[in-house]
N, CA, C and O of each residue as an XYZ file, in Angstrom:
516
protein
N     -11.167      8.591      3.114
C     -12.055      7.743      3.871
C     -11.769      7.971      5.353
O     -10.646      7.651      5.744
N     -12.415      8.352      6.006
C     -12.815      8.129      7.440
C     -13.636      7.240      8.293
O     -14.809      7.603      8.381
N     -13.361      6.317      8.852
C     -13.191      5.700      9.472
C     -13.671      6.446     11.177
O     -12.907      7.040     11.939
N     -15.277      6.137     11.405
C     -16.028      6.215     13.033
C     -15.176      5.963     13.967
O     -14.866      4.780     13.822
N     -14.504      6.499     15.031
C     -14.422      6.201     16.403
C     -16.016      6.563     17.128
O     -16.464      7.643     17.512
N     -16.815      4.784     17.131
C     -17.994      5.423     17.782
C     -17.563      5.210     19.362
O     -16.729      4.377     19.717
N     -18.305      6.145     20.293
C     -18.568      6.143     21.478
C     -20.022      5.364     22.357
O     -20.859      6.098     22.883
N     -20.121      4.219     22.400
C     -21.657      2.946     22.535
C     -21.846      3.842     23.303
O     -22.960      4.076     22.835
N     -21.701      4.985     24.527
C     -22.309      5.721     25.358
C     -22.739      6.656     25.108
O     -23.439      7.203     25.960
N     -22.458      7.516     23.376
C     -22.709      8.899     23.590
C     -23.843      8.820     23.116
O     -24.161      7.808     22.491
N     -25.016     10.206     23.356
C     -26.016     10.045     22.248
C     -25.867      9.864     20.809
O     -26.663      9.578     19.915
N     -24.673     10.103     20.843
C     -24.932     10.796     19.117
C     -24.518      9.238     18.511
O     -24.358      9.129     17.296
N     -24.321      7.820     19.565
C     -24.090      6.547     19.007
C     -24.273      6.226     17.151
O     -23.654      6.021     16.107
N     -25.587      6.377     17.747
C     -26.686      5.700     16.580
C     -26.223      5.955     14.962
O     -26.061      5.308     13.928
N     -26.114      7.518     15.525
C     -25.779      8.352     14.119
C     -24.511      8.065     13.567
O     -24.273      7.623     12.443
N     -23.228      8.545     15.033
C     -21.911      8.396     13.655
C     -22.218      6.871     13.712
O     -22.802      6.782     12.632
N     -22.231      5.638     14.209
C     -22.098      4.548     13.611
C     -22.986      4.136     12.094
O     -22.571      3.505     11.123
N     -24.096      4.646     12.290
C     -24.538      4.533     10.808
C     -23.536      5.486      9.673
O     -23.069      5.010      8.639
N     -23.400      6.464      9.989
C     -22.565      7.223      8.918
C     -21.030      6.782      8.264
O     -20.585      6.696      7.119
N     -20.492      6.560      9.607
C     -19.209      5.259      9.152
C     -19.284      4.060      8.308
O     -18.452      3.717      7.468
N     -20.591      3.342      8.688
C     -20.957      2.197      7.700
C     -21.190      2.735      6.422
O     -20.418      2.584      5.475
N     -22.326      3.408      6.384
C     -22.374      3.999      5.289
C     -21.373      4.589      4.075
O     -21.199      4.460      2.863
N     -20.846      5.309      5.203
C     -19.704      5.713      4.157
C     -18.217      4.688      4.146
O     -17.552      4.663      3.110
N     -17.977      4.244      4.805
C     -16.822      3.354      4.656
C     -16.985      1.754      4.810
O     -16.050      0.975      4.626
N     -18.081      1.427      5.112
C     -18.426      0.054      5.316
C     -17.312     -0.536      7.362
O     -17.029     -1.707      7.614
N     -17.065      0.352      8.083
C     -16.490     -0.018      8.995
C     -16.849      1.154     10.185
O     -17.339      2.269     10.005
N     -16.374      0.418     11.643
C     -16.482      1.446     12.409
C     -15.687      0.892     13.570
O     -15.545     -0.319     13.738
N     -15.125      1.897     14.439
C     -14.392      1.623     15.584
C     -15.172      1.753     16.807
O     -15.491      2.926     17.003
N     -15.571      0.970     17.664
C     -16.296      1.052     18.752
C     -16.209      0.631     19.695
O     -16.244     -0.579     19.922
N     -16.015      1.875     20.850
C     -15.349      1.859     22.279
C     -16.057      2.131     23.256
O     -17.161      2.467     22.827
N     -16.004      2.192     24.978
C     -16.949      1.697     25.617
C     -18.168      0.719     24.963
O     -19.352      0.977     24.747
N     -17.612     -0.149     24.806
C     -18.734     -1.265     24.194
C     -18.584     -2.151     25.542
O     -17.575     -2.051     26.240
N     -19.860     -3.195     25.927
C     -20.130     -4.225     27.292
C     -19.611     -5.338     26.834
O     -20.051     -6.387     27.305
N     -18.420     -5.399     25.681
C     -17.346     -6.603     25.675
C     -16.318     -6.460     26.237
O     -15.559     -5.631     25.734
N     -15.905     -7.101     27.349
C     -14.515     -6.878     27.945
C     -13.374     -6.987     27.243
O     -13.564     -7.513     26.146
N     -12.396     -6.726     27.436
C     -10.637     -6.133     26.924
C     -10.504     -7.572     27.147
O      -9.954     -8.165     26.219
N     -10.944     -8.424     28.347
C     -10.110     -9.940     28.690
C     -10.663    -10.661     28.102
O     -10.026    -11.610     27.644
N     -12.198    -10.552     27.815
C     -12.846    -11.356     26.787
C     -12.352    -11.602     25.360
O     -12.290    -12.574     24.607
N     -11.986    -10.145     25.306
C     -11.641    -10.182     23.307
C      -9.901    -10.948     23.178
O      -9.535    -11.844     22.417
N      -9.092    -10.187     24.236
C      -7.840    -11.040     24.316
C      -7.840    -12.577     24.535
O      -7.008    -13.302     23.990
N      -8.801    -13.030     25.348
C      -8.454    -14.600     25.466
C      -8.939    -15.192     23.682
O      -8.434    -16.208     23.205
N      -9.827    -14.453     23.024
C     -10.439    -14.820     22.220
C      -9.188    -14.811     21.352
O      -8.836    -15.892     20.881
N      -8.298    -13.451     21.017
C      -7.620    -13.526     20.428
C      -6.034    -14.354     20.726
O      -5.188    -14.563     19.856
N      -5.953    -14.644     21.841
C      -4.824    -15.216     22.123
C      -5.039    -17.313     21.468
O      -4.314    -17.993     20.742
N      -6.200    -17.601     22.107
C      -6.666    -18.920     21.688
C      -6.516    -19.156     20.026
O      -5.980    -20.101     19.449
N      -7.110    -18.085     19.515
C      -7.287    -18.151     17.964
C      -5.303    -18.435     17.659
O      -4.691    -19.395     17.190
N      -4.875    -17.188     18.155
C      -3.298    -17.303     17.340
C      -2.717    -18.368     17.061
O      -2.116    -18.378     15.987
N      -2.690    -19.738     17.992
C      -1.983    -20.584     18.019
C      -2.577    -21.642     17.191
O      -2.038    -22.741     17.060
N      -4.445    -21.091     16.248
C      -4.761    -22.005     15.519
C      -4.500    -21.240     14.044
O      -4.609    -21.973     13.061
N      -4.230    -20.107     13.853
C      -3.297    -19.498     12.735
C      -1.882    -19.646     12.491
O      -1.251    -19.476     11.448
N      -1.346    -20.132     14.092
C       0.408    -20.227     13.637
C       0.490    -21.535     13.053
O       1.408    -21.750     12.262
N      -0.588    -22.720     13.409
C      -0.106    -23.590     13.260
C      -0.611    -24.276     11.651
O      -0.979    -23.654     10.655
N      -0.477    -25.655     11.833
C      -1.085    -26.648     10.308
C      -2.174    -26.937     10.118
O      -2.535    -27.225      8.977
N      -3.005    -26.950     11.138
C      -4.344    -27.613     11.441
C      -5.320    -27.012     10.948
O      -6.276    -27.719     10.631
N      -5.424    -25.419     10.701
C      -5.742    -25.026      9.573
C      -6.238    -25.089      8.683
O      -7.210    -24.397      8.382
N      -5.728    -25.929      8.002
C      -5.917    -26.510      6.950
C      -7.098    -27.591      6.639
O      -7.782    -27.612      5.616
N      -7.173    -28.349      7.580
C      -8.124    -29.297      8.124
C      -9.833    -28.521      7.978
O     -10.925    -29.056      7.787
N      -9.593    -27.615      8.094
C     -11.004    -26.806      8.401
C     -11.137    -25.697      7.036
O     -12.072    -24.901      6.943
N     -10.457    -25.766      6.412
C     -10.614    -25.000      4.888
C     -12.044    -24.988      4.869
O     -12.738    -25.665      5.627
N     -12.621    -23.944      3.694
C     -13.678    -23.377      3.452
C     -14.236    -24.604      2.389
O     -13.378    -25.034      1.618
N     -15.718    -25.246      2.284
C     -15.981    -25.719      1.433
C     -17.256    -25.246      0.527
O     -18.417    -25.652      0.589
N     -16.850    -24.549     -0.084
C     -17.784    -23.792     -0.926
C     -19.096    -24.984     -1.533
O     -18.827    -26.084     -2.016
N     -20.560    -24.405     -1.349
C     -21.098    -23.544     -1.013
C     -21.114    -22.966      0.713
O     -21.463    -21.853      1.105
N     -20.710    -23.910      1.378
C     -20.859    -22.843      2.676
C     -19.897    -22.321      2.611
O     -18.923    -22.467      1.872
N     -20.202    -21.421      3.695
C     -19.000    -19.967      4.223
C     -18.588    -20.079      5.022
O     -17.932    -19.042      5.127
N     -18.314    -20.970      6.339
C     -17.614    -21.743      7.329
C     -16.419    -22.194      7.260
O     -16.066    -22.866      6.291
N     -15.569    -21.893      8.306
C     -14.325    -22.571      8.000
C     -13.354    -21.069      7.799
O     -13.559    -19.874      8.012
N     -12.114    -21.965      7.227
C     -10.938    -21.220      7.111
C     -10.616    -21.027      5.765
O     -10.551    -21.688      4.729
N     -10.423    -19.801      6.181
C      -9.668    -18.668      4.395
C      -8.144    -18.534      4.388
O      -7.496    -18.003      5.291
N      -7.758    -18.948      3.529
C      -6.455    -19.068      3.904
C      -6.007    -17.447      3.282
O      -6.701    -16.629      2.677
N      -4.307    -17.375      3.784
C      -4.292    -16.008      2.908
C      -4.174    -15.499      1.594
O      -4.030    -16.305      0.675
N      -4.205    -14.510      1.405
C      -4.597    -14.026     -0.154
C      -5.546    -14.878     -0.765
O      -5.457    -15.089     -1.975
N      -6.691    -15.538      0.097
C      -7.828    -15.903     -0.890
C      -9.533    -15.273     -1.107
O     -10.487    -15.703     -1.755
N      -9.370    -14.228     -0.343
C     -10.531    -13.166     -0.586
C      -9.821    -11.558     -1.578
O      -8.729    -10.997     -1.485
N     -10.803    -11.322     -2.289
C     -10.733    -10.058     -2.485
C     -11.605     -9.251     -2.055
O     -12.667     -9.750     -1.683
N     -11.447     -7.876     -1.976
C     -12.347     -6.865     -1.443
C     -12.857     -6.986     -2.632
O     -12.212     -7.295     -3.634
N     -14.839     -6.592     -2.557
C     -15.463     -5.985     -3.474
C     -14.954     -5.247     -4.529
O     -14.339     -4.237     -4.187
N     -15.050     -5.502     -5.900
C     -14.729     -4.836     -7.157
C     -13.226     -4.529     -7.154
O     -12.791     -3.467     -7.599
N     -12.422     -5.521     -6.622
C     -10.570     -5.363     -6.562
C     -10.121     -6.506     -6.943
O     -10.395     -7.419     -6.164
N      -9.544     -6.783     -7.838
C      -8.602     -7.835     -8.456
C      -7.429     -8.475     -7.506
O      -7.015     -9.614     -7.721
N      -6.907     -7.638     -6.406
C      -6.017     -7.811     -5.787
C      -6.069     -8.438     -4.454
O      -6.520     -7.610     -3.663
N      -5.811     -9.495     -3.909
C      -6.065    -10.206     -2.921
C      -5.488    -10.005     -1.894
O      -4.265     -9.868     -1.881
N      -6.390     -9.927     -0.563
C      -6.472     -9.242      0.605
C      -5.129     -9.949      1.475
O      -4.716    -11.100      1.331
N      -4.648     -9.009      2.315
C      -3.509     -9.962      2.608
C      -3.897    -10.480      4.416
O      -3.544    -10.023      5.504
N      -4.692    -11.518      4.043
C      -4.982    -11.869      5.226
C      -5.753    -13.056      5.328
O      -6.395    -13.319      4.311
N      -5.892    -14.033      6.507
C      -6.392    -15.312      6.705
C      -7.099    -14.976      7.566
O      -6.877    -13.970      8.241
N      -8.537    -16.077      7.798
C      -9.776    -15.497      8.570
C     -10.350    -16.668      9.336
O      -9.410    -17.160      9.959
N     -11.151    -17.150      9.507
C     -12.070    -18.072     10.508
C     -13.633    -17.526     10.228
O     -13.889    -16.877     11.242
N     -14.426    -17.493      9.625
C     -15.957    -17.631      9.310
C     -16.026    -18.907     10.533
O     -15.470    -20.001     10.633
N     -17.172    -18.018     11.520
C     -18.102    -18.912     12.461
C     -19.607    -19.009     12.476
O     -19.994    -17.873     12.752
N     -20.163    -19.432     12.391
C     -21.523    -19.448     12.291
C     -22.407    -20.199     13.699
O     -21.594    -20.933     14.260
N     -23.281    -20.231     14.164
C     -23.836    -21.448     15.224
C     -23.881    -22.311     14.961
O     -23.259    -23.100     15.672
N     -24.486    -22.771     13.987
C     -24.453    -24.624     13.667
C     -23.242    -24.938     12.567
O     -23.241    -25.934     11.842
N     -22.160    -23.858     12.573
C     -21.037    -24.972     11.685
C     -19.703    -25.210     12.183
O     -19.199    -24.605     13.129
N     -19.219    -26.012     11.581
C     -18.017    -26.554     12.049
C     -16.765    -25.673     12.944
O     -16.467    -24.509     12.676
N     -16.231    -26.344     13.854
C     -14.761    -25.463     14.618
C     -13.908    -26.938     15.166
O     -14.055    -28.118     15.486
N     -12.585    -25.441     14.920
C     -11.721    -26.655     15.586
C     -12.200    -27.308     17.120
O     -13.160    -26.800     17.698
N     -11.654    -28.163     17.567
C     -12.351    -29.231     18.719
C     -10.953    -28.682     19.527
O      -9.923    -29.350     19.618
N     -11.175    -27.109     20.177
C     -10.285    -26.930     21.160
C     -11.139    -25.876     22.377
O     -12.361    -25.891     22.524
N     -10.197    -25.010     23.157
C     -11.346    -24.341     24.103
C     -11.645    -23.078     23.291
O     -12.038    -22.076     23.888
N     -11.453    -23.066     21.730
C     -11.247    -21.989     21.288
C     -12.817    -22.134     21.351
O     -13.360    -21.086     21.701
N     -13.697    -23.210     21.090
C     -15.617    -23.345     20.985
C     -15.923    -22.521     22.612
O     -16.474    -21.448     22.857
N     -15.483    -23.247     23.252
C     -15.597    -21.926     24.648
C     -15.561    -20.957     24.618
O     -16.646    -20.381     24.695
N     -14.416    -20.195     24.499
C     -14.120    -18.520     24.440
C     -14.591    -17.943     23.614
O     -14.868    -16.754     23.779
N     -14.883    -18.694     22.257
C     -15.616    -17.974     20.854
C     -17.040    -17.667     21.415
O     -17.591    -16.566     21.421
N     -17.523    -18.834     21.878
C     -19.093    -18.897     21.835
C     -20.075    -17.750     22.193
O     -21.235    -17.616     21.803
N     -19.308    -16.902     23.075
C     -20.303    -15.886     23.545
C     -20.574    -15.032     22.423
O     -21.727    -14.637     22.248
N     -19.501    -14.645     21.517
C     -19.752    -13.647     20.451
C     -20.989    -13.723     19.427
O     -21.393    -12.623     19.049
N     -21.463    -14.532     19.065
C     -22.501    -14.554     18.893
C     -24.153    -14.289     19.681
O     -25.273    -13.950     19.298
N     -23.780    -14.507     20.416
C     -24.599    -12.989     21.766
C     -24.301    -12.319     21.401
O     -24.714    -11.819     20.355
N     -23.045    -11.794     22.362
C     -22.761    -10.773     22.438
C     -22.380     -9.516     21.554
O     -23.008     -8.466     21.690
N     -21.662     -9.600     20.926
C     -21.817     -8.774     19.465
C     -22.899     -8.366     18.679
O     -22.979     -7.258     18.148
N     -23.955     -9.497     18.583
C     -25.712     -8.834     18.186
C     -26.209     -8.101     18.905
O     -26.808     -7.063     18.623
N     -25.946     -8.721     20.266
C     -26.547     -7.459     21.537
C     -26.322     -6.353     21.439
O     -27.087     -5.416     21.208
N     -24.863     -6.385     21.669
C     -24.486     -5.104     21.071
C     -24.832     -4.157     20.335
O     -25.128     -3.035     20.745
N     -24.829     -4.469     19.340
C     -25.034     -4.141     17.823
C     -26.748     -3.780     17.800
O     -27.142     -2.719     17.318
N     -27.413     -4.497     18.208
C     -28.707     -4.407     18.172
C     -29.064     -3.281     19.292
O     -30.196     -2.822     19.135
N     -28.295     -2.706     20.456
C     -28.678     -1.679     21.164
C     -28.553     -0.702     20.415
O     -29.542      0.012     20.246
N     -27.496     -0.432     19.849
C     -27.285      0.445     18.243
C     -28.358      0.631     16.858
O     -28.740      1.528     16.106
N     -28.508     -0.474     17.018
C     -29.135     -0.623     15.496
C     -30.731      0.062     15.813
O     -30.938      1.179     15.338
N     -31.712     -0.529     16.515
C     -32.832      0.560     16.356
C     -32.954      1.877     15.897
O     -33.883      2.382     15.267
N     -31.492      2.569     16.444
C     -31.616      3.807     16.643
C     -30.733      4.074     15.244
O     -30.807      5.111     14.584
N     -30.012      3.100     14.977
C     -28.765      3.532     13.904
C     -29.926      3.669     12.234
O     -29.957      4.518     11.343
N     -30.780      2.298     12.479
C     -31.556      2.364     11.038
C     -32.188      3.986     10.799
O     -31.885      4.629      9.793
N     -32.882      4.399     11.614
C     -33.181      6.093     10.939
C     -32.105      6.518     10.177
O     -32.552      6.961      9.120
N     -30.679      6.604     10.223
C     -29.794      7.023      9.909
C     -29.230      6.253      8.323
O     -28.562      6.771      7.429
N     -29.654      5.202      8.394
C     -29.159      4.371      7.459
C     -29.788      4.603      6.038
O     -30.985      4.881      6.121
N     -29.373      4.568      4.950
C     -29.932      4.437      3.228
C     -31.151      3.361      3.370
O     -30.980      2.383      4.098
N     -32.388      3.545      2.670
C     -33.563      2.382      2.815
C     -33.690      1.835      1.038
O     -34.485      0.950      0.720
């Protein structure tokens, strides 16, 4: 499995990022218009709501998909074996912890579609229909 290092600037964007999905379901993507300080504050805020208990408070309540996964409670597609990792599902209208983490998160939902969507016109030719 290989795994895209896409380039958001080169022409050839569109393509390897569809081909990475395609073939691996993932992609790495650099010069992207999200800042390095953006994604760090994002990730620094989050840590201290993974180190801690509170956590818990915000568990997943099935049927929605919001909320917190604790670890080893997803599996990958068609694997018996549980992923070793804890997550945060955000959505716009659902629940978050009541810290500045609703601040620093909030743009990603822009921003990441934006993104993604300067890509995507060009990526769907490329994609399985």
């Amino acid at each position: 499995m290989k795994v895209e290092i896409v380039d958001y600037e080169a022409p050839d964007a569109a393509e390897t990022l569809a081909r990475s999905l395609r073939d691996t379901g993932f992609a790495v993507l650099k010069n992207h218009p999200i800042s390095a300080e953006r994604i760090e504050a994002i990730y620094d805020s989050w840590g201290g709501f993974f180190a801690g208990d509170d956590k818990f408070a915000y568990a997943v309540q099935p049927p929605a998909h919001d909320g917190y996964f604790a670890f080893r409670s997803e599996n990958a597609k068609d694997s018996q074996v549980k992923d070793l990792k804890e997550f945060f599902h955000v959505y716009p209208d659902a629940g978050f912890p009541p810290t500045s983490r609703r601040q620093r998160t909030r743009f990603m939902p822009i921003s990441i579609p934006w993104a993604a969507s300067c890509l995507a016109g060009s990526s769907s030719r490329h994609l399985p229909r």
